[in-house]
C-alpha positions in Angstrom: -12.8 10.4 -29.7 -12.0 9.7 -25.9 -13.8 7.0 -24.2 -11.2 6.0 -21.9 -10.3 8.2 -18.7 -7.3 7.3 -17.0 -6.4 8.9 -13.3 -4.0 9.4 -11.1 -4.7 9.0 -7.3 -2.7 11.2 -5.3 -3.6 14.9 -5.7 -6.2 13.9 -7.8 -8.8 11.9 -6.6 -7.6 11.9 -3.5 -5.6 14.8 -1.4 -2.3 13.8 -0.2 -1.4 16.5 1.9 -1.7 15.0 5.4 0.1 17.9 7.4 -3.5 19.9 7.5 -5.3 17.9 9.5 -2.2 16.4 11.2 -0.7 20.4 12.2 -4.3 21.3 13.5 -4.8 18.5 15.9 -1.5 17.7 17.1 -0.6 20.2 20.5 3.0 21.2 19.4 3.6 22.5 16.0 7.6 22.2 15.6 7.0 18.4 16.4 3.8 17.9 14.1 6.0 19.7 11.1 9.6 17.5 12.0 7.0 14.1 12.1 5.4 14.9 9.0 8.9 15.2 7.6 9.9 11.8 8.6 6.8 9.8 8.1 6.4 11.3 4.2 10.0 11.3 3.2 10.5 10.3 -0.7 13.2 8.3 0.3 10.3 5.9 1.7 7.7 6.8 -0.6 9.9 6.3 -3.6 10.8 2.9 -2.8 7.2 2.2 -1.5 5.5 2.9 -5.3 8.6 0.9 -6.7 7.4 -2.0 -4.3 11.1 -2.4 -3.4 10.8 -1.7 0.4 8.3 -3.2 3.3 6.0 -2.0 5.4 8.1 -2.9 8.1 11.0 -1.7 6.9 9.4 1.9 7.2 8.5 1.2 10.4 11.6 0.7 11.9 13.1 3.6 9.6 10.5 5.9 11.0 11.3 4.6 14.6 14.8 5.1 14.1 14.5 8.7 13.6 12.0 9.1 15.8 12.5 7.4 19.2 9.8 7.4 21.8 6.1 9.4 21.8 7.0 11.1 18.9 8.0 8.0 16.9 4.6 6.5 18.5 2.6 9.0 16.8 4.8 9.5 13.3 3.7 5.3 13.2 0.3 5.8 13.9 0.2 8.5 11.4 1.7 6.2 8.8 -0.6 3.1 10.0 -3.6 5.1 9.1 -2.3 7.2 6.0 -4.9 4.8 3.5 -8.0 5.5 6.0 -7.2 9.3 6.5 -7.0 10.1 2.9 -9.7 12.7 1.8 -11.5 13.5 -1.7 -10.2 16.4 -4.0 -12.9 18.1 -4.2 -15.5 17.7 -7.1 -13.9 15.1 -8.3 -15.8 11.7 -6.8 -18.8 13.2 -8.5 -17.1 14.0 -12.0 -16.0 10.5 -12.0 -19.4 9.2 -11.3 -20.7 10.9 -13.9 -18.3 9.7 -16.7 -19.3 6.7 -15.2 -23.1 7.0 -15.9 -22.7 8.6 -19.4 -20.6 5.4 -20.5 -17.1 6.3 -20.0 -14.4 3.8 -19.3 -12.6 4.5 -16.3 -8.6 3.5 -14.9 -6.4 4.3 -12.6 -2.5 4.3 -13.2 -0.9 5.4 -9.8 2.8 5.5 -8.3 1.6 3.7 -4.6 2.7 1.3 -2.6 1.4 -2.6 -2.2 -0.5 -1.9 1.1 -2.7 0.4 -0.8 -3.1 -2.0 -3.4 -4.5 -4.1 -1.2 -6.1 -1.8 1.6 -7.6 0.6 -0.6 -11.3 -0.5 0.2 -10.4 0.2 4.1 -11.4 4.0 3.0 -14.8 4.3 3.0 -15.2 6.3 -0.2 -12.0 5.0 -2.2 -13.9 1.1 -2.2 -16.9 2.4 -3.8 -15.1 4.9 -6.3 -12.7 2.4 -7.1 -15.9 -0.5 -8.2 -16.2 2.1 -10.9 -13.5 1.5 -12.7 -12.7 -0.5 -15.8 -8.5 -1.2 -14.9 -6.7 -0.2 -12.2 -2.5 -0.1 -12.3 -0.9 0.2 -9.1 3.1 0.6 -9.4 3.8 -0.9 -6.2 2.8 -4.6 -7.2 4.5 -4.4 -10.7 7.5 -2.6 -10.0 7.1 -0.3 -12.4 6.6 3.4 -12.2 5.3 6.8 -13.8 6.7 8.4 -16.0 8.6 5.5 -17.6 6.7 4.6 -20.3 6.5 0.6 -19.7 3.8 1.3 -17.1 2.0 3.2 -19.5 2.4 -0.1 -22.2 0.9 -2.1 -19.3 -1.7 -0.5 -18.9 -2.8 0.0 -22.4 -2.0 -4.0 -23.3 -3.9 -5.3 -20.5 -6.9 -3.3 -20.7 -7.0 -3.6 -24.7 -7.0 0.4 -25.4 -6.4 2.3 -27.9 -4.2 5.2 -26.9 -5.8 7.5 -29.4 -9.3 7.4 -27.2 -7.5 8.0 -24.0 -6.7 10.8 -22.1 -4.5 11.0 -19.1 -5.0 13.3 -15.7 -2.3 13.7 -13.5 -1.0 16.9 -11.8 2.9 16.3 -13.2 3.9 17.1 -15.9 6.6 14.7 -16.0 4.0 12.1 -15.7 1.5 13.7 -18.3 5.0 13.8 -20.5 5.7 10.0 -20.0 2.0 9.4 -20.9 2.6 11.6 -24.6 5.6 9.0 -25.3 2.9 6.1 -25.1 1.2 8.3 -27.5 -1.6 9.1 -24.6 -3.1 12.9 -24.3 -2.9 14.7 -21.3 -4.2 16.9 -19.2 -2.1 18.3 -16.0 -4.8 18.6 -13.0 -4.4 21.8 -10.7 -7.0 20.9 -8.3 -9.9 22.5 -9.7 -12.7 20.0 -11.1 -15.2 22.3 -12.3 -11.8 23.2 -14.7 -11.5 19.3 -16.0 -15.1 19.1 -15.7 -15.7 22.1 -18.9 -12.2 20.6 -20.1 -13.8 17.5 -20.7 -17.0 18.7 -21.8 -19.0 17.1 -19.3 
């Protein structure tokens, strides 16, 4: 029987495509889309959620690509990328209400130290996250999805049995690295009323 409910973050509690917002308010569109391109390149964000690179040294990178206004914006874009983030729809609520019918509730995300420790600077990410039972953050432990040791972690600090969790994540490689830990899966599209009937809540 599940009791435990272990999330990602980006894409599904939270939506991580910035360039929506970003395309409709900035003036010049060309810019907006080559900015974008710079400020959430992997070869940053890989090394962010392996906790091998610093917040300054993404800085500068950004800036090196990006010299003057444009650079200025791309690092205000990045300074505020925690604070900016939005809810997938539906799914605040359906984690509330695992929440109130006794559910245990964790978070295993690929994301960088600063959100480790900035999280609650989002007004709705604070309160979500007071929810929860566990929450593993790669950044910090160097450790990433989908190898399996982050997985181990998780389930050896938290005491769970893997049997009565269930994984939601929207890759597959991830939900695959959570079957090796001998964790069930279930690979989020973005529709919560879907999970929601999925999970028979």
């Amino acid at each position: 029987m599940i009791s435990n409910y272990i999330f990602d973050f980006g894409n599904v509690l939270a939506r991580f495509y910035p360039n929506e917002r970003f395309l409709r308010e900035h003036p010049d569109r060309e810019e907006a889309a080559r900015i974008l391109a710079v400020v959430f390149d992997r070869k940053y964000w890989d090394r962010l959620d392996e906790g091998t690179i610093s917040e300054a040294e993404v800085v500068a990178g950004i800036r090196s690509e990006l010299p003057g206004k444009a650079g200025e914006t791309a690092c205000r874009l990045y300074e505020r990328w925690i604070v900016d983030r939005e809810p997938v729809p539906g799914m605040p609520e359906l984690v509330r209400d695992i929440h109130a019918a006794g559910g245990r509730l964790f978070l295993c995300s690929n994301i960088s130290i600063r959100f480790a420790e900035e999280y609650a600077t989002n007004p709705w990410i604070g309160p979500l996250f007071a929810l929860f039972d566990g929450l593993v953050f790669s950044g910090p432990l160097h450790i990433t999805k989908p190898g399996r040791e982050i997985f181990a972690h998780l389930l050896k600090t938290y005491d769970l049995n893997p049997a009565e969790c269930i994984f939601i994540d929207d890759s597959q490689k991830n939900i695959d690295g959570a079957a090796a830990a001998g964790i069930s899966g279930y690979l989020f599209d973005g529709d919560a009323d879907r999970l929601r009937k999925h999970l028979g809540l």
